[in-house]
C-alpha positions as CSV (number, residue, x, y, z in Angstrom):
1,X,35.6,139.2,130.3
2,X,38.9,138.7,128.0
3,X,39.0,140.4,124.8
4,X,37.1,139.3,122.0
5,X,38.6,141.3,118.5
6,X,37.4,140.2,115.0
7,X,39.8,140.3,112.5
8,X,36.8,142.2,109.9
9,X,37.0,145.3,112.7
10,X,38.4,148.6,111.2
11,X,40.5,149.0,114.3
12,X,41.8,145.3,114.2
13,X,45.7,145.9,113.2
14,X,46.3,148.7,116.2
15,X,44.0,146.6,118.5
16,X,46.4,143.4,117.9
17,X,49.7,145.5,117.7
18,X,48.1,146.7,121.6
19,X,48.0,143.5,122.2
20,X,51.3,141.8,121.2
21,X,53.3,144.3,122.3
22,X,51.4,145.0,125.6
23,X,54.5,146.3,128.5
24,X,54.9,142.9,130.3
25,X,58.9,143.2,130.8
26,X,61.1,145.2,133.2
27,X,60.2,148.6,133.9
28,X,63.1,151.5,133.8
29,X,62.8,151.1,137.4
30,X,63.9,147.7,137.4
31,X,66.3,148.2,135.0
32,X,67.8,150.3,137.0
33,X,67.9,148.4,140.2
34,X,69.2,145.6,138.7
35,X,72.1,147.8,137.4
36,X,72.6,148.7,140.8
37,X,73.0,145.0,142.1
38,X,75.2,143.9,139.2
39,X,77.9,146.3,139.9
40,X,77.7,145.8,143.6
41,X,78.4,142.0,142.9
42,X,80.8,142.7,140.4
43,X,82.9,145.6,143.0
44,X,82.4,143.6,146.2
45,X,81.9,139.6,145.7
46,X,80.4,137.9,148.5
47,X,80.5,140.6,150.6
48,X,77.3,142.0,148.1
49,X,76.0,138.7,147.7
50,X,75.6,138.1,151.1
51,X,74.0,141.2,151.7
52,X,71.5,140.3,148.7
53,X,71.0,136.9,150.1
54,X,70.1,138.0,153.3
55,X,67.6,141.0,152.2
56,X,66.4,139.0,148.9
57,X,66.9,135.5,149.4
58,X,65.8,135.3,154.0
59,X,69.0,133.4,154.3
60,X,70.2,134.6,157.7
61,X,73.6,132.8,157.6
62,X,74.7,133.2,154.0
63,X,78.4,132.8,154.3
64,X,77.2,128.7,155.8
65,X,73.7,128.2,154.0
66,X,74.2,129.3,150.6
67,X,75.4,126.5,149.0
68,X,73.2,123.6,149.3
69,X,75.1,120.5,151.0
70,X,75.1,116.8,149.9
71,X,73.0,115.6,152.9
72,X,70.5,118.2,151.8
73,X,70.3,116.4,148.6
74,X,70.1,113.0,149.7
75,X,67.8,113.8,152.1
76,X,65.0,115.7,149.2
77,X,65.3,112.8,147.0
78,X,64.2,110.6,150.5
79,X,61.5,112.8,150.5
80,X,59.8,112.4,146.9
81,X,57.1,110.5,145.5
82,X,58.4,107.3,144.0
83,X,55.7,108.5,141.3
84,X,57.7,111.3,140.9
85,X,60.9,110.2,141.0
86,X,60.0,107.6,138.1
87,X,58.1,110.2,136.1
88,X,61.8,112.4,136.6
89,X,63.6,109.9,135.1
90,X,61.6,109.5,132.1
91,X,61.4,113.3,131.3
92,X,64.8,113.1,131.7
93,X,65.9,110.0,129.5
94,X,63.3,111.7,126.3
95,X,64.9,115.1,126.5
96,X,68.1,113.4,126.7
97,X,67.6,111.1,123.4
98,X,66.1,114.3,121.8
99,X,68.8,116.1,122.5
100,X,71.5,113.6,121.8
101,X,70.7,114.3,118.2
102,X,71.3,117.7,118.0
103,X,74.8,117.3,118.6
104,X,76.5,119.3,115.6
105,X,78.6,117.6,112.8
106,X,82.4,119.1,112.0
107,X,82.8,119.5,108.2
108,X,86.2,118.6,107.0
109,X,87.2,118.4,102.9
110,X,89.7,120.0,100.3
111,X,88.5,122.0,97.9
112,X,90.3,121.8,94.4
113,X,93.5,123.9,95.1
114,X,93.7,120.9,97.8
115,X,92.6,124.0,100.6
116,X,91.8,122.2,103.4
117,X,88.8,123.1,105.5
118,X,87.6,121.9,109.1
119,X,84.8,123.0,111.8
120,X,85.6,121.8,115.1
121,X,83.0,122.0,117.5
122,X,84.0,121.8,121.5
123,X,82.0,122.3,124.5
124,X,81.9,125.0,126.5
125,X,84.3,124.6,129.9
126,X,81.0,126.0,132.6
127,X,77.5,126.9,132.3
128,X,75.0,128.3,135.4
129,X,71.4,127.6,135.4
130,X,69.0,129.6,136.9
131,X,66.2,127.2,138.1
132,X,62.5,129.6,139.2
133,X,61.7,128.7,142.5
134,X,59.7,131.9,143.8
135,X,56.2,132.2,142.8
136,X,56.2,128.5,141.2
137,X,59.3,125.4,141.2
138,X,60.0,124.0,138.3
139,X,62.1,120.3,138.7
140,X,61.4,120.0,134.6
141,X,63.3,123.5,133.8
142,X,66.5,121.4,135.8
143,X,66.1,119.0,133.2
144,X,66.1,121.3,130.3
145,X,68.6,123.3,131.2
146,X,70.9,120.7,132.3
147,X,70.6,117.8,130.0
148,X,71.8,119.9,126.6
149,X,74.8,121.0,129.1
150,X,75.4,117.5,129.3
151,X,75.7,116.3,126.3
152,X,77.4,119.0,124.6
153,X,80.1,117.7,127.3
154,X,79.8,120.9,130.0
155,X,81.9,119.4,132.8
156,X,81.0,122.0,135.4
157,X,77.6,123.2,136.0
158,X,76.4,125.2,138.9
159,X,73.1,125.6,139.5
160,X,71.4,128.6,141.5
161,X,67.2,128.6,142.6
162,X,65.8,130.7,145.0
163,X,64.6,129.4,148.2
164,X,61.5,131.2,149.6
165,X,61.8,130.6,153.6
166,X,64.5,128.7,153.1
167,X,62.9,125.8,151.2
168,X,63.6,124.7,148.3
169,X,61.6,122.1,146.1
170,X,62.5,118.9,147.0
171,X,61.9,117.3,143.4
172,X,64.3,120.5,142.0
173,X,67.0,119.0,143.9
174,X,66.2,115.3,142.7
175,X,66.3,116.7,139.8
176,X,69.7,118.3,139.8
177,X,71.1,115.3,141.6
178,X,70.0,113.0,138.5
179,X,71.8,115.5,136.3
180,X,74.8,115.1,138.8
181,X,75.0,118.8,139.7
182,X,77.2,119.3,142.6
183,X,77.4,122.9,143.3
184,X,73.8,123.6,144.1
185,X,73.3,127.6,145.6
186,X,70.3,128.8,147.3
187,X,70.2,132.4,145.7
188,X,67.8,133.9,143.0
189,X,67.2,136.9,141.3
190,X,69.9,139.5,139.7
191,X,72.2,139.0,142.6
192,X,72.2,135.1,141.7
193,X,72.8,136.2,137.8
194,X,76.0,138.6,138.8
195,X,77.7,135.8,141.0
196,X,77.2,133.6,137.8
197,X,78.8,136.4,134.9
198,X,81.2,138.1,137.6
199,X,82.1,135.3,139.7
200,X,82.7,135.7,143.7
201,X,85.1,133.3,146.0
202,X,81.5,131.6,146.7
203,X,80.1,131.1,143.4
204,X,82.4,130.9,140.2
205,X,82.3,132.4,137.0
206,X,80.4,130.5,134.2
207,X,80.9,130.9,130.5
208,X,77.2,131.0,129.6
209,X,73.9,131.7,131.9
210,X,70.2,129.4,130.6
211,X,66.9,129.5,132.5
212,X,64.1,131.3,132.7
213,X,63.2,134.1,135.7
214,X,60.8,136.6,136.5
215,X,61.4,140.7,135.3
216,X,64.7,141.0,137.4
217,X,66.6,137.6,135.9
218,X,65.3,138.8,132.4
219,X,66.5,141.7,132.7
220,X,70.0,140.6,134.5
221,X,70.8,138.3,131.6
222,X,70.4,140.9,129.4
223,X,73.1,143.2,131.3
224,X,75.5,141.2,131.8
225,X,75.4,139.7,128.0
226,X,79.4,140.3,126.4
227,X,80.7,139.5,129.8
228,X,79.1,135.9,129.8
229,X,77.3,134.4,127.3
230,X,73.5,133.8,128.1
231,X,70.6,131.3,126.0
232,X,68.4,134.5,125.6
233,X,66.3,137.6,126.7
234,X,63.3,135.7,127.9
235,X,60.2,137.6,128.7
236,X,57.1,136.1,130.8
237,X,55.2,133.0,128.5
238,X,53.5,133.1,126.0
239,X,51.2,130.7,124.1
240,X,48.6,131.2,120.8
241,X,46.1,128.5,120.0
242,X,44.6,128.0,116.8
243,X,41.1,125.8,117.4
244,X,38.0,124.9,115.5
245,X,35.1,124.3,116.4
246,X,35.7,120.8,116.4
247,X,37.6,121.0,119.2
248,X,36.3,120.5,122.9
249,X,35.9,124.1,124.8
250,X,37.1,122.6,127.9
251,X,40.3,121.3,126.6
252,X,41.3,124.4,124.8
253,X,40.5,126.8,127.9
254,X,42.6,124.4,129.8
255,X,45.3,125.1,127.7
256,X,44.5,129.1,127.6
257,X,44.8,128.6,131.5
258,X,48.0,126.5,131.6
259,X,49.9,129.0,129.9
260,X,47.9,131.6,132.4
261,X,49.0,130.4,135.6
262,X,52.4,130.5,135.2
263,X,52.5,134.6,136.0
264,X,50.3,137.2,136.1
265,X,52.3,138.9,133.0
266,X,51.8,135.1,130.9
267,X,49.7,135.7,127.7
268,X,46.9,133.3,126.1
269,X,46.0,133.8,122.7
270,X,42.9,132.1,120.7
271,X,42.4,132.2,117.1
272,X,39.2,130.3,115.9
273,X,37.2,130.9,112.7
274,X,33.6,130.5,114.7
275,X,32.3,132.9,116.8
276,X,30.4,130.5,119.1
277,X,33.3,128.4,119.7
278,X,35.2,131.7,120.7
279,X,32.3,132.2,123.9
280,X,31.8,128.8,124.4
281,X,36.1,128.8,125.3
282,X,35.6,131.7,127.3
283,X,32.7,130.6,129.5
284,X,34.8,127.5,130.0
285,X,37.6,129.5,131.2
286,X,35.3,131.1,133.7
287,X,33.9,128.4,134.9
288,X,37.3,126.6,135.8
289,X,39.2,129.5,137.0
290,X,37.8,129.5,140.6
291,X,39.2,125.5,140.6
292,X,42.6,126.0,139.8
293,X,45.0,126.1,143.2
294,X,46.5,129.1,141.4
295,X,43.3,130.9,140.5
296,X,44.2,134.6,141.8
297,X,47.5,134.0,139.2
298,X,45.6,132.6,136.0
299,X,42.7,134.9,136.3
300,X,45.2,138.5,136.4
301,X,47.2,137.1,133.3
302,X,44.1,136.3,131.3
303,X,42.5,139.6,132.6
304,X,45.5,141.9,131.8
305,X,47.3,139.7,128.6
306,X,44.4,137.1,127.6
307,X,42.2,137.5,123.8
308,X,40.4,135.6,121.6
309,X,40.7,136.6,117.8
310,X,37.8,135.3,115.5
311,X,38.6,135.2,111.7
312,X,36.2,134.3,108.8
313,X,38.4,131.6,107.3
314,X,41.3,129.8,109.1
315,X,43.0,131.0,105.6
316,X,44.1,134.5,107.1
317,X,45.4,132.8,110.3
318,X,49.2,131.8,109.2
319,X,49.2,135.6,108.9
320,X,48.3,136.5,112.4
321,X,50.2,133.4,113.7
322,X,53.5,134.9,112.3
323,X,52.9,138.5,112.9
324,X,52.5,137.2,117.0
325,X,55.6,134.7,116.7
326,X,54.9,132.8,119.8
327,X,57.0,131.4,122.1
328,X,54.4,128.4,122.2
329,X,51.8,127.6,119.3
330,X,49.3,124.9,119.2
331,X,47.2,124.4,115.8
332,X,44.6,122.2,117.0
333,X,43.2,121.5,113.6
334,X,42.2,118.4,111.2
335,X,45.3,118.8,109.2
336,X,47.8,120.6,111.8
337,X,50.4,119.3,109.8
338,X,49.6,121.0,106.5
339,X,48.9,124.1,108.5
340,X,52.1,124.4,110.1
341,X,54.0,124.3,106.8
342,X,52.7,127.7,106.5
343,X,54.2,129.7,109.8
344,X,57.5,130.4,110.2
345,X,57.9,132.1,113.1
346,X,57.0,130.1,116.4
347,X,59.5,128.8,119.4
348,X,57.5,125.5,119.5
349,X,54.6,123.8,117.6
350,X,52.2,121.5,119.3
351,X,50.3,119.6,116.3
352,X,46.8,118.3,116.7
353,X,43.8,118.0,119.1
354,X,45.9,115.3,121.4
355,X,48.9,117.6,122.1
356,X,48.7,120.3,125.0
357,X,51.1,122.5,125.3
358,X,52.2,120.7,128.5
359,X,53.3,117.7,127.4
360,X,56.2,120.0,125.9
361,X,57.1,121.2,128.9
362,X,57.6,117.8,130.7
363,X,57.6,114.4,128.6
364,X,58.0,115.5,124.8
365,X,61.5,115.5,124.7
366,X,62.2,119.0,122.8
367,X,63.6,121.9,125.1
368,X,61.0,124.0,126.9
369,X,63.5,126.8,127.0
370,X,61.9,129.4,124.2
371,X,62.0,132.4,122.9
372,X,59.9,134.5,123.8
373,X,58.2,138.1,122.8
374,X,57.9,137.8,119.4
375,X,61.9,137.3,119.2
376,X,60.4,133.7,117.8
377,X,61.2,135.7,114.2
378,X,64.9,135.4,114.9
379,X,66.1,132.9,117.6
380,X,65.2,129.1,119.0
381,X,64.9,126.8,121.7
382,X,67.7,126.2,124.1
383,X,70.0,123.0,122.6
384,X,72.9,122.0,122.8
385,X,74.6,123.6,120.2
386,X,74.1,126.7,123.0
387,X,76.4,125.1,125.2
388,X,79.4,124.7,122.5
389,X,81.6,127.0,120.8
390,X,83.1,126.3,116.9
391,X,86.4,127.0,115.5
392,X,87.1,127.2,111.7
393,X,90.4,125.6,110.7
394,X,92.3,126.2,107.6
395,X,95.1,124.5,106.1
396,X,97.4,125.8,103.2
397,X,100.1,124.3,101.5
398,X,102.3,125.9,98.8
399,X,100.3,125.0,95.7
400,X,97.2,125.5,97.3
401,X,97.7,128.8,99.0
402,X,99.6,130.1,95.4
403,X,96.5,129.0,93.9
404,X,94.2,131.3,95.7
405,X,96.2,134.0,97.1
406,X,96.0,136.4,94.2
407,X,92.0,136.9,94.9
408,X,93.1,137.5,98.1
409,X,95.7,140.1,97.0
410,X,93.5,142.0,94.9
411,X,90.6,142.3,97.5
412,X,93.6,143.2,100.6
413,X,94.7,146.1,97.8
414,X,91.0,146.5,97.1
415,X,90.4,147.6,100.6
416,X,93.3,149.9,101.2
417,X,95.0,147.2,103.7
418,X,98.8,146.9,102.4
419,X,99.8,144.9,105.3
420,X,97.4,142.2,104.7
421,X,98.4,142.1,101.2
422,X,102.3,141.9,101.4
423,X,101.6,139.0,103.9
424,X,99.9,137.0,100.8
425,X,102.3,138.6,99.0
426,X,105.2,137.7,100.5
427,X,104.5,134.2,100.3
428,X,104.1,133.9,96.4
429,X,107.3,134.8,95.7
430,X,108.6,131.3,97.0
């Protein structure tokens, strides 16, 4: 049986806090071994990546298999559904149009001492994307990591996914192949994450590192942050679900258990103000588990991480909703939209009984790339404005710098830095 905790209980605040901050990221061990790995790739190149490859990855000829060939490409694409192929392209043209209008404006004016101002936003020159490919495959994650590459105008992006047995989804590689991603490598894990920031004669250097992994990428990305730019420190997934009772039990533990099967460290969270409705979602989840083709996954995360929170009025839930700042939140409620004007802190917001979770991380059109472990407070959803960089310009001419250079005199004099003023300085006495 999941949790069950009432938000009337004396011990509810320590019993959530247990909850939401429950240990489901890298151990010290971990940490540690990936340290190890990291400086290994960074010392020795492809002679450590090849040895990681081989031990990590079963590829028994590194130095020729590694990178995936052209034929190979052709050939998975060959092998894919039509259905699925056409339901690719789809996913792909939404998050595209999405996307598309994220692209940041430049600002450029004069202000009254005819200063001029300017922003000028430019891509970044390489990005690596770490597609999952060991305990699940995920073609979509291609998608969202690639198509905000795209159109921030990233001209090289290399793409690494690990291949269990030497197999590697063909619809991932359709996938890549509709985002034109030529350098394709059949590596995962924190050996795959140290070619990317360090760079080997196999696999070069990238500017910034997207995609979500298990514990060892998470906590990769997070080493080799300064060195290379990353999207974020992603933990496992997350969703919380705010339901009525007007709601379908079925469709709700569906959701709890889409979230669930991604890992066995995933979290499912339920708020509903009614008690019956809070059994009747977790007999549902019961029942179904034993059906789902990843049963032995779903049924440890919503075990270990899974609870159900009843409240007396759905007024104290924006509360609880932004204390857990979840990477995923659905409100499905009458009036999901006046309801979500009250939380601030979620990755992504699914609005009404008719949107799932899922259909974010396929068809929507918004990135599935989010933040995770409460981190929701202070950070968003992979876009494109990851994948550029901005430079401030400024512009002076002689009336306009005289006109403003005095403030900046005082404040250089201010702080004890003579240099800086006698530059300004220097300049007024035209």
């Amino acid at each position: 049986m999941v949790k069950i905790i009432k938000y009337n209980d004396s011990n509810f605040s320590g019993a959530l806090e247990k909850i939401i901050k429950s240990k489901r990221v890298g151990s010290e061990d971990v940490k540690l071994s990936v340290s190890r790995i990291l400086e290994d790739i960074k010392k020795n190149k492809d002679k450590a990546l090849f040895k990681y490859a081989k031990k990590f990855d079963n590829i028994s000829n590194p130095e020729k298999e590694l990178k995936v060939k052209n034929i190979e490409i052709k050939n998975a694409k060959l092998s894919c559904s039509k259905e699925s192929l056409k339901a690719l392209k789809i996913a792909a043209k939404r998050i595209e149009k999405f996307h598309k209008n994220q692209i940041p404006k430049n600002i450029n004016y004069s202000d009254k001492d005819d200063v001029k101002v300017k922003t000028r936003w430019l891509p970044l020159e390489s990005a690596g994307i770490y597609v999952p490919g060991g305990k699940a495959s995920y073609p979509s994650s291609v998608l969202m990591s690639a198509i905000p590459a795209k159109v921030a105008g990233v001209k090289n992006i290399t793409m690494t996914v690990p291949s269990p047995k030497g197999k590697i989804n063909p619809l991932i590689l359709a996938a890549a192949e509709l985002c034109n991603i030529k350098d394709i490598f059949r590596v995962g894990g924190a050996q795959a994450i140290g070619s990317l920031a360090y760079g080997t004669k196999t696999i070069g250097p990238v500017d910034i590192i997207v995609g979500p992994g298990n514990q060892w990428v998470a906590e990769a990305k997070k080493q080799v942050l300064g060195d290379v730019n990353i999207d974020m420190m992603a933990g496992p997934s997350e969703i919380l679900i705010v339901a009525d009772k007007n709601n379908n039990p079925d469709w709700i533990a569906y959701d709890m258990l889409a979230q669930a099967e991604h890992d066995e460290s995933a979290q499912s969270i339920l708020i509903t103000d009614d008690a019956y409705f809070a059994d009747a979602v977790e007999a549902s989840v019961q029942a179904m588990l034993p059906q789902l083709e990843r049963a032995t996954v779903a049924g440890q995360s919503w075990a270990d991480n899974g609870a159900i929170i009843t409240v007396l009025s759905m007024d104290e839930m924006p509360a609880l909703a932004n204390r857990i700042a979840a990477e995923h939140l659905e409100l499905a409620l009458d009036d999901a939209v006046g309801w979500s004007g009250t939380i601030r802190h979620a990755g992504a917001m699914f609005l009404g009984r008719y949107t799932p979770e899922a259909i974010g991380d396929y068809v929507a059109g918004p990135n599935h790339v989010l933040p995770t472990a409460r981190t929701a407070r202070f950070s968003s959803g992979l876009g494109v404005a990851d994948f550029m960089k901005r430079t401030t310009i400024v512009a002076c001419d002689a009336d306009g710098f005289s006109a403003i250079a005095p403030s900046g005199v005082a404040l250089a004099d201010a702080e004890g830095l003579g240099a800086h003023a006698l530059s300004m300085r220097i300049r007024m006495n035209r």
